[in-house]
Every structure is written in structure tokens, then in C-alpha cells.
C-alpha positions as CSV (number, residue, x, y, z in Angstrom):
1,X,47.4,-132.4,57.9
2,X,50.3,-131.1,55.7
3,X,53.4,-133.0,55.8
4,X,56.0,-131.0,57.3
5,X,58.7,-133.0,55.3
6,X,60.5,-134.7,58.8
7,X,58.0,-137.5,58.5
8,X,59.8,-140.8,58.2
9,X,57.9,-143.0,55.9
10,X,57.5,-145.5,58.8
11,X,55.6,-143.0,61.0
12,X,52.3,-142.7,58.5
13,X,49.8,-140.7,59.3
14,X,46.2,-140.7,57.7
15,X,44.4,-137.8,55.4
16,X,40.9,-139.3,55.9
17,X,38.6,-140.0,58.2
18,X,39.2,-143.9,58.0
19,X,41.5,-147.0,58.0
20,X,43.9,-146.7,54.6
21,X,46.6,-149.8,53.8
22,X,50.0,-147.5,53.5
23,X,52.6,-150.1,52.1
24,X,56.4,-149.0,53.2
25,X,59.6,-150.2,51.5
26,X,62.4,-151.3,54.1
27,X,65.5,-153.0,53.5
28,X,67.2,-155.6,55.4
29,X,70.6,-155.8,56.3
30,X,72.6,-159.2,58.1
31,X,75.4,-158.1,59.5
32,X,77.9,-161.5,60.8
33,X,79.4,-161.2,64.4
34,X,82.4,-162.1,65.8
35,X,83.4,-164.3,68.6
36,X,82.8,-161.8,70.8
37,X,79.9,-159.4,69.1
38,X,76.9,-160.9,68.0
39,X,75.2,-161.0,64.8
40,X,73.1,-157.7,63.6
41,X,70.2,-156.7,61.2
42,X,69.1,-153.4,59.8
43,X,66.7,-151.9,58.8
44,X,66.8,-149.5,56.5
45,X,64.0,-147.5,54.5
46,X,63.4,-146.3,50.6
47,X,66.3,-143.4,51.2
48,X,68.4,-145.9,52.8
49,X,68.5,-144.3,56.0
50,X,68.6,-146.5,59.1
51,X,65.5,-147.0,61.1
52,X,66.4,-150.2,63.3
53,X,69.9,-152.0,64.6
54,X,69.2,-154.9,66.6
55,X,70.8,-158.0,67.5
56,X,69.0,-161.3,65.9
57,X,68.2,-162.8,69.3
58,X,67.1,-159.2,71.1
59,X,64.6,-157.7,68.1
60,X,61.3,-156.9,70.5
61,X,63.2,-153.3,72.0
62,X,64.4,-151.8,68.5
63,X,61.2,-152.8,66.3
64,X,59.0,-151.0,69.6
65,X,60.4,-148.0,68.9
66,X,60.0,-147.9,64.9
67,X,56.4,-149.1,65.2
68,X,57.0,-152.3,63.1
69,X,56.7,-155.4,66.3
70,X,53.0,-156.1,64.3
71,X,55.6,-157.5,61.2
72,X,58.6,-158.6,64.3
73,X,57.4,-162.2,62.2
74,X,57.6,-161.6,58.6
75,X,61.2,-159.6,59.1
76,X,62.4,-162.1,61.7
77,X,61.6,-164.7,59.0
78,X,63.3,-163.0,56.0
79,X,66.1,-162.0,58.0
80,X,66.5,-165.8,59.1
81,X,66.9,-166.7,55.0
82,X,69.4,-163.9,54.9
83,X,72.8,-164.4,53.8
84,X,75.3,-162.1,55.5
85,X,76.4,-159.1,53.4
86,X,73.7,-159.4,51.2
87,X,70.0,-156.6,50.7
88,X,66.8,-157.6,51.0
89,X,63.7,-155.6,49.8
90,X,60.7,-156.0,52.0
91,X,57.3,-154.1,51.5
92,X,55.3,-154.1,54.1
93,X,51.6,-152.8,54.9
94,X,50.8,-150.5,57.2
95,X,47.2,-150.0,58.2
96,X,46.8,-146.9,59.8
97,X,43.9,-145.0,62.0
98,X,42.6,-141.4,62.1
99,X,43.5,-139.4,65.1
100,X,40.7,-138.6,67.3
């Protein structure tokens, strides 16, 4: 399959016929509330664009629809030892399937 160049690094897809470890580079963001708005995280990938915006205590919806809920523990858990304001690299592997 030749990449068509509107792949996001997040949506992998395999050249062989069998199970290859992709790792991805995301970035996490903790952005501090107000009284009234909660607190946020991103997720951003390698070109900084954002993949996920989620509130810390709603995270199952947003990391559905990037395909990461499998690693909804590991970012949960480095976004809980986040200070606000401050970048976190995260790499993170991806095992992938071949399409039938």
C-alpha cells in the first residue's frame, strides 16, 4: 500500500503480511481549569498537530476515536505526574495487523 501522504502517524497501517511493533511519538499537554471549566490534556503528535482534547476525568470518548484506549493507562498515568503548562514526550508502541 503506498502512503497517500494524509496518513496521521497514529493510524498505522502494515506493509507485510504480519504483526510489526510501530512506535509513535505523542506529546502531552495539561491544560489547568477554572472554577467553572475543568482541567484538559492533549495530545499532540511528532508535527505537533492535535490528535486528542479531553477532559482528565472523561478520557474513554476522545482516546476511542484516535485508536490509543489500549495506552488510556500509561497516558492517564503520565498525564497524572504532569505539571500544568508543561510538555511531555511519550513513545508509545503500536502493534499493528495486516488487513484481510
Amino acid at each position: 500500500m503506498k502512503p497517500s501522504g494524509n496518513e496521521r502517524p497514529y493510524e498505522l497501517f502494515p506493509l507485510f503480511p504480519f504483526s510489526i511493533l510501530n512506535t509513535v511519538v505523542l506529546f502531552l499537554l495539561k491544560i489547568e481549569g477554572t472554577r467553572r471549566v475543568p482541567d484538559y490534556i492533549q495530545i499532540r503528535d511528532e508535527d505537533f498537530k492535535l490528535i486528542a482534547y479531553f477532559k482528565i476525568s472523561n478520557p474513554r470518548t476522545s482516546l476511542v476515536r484516535c485508536n490509543l484506549l489500549d495506552h488510556m493507562d500509561e497516558i492517564l498515568q503520565a498525564a497524572a505526574q504532569l505539571e500544568y503548562g508543561k510538555i511531555r514526550k511519550m513513545v508509545i508502541f503500536v502493534e499493528t495487523k495486516p488487513q484481510s
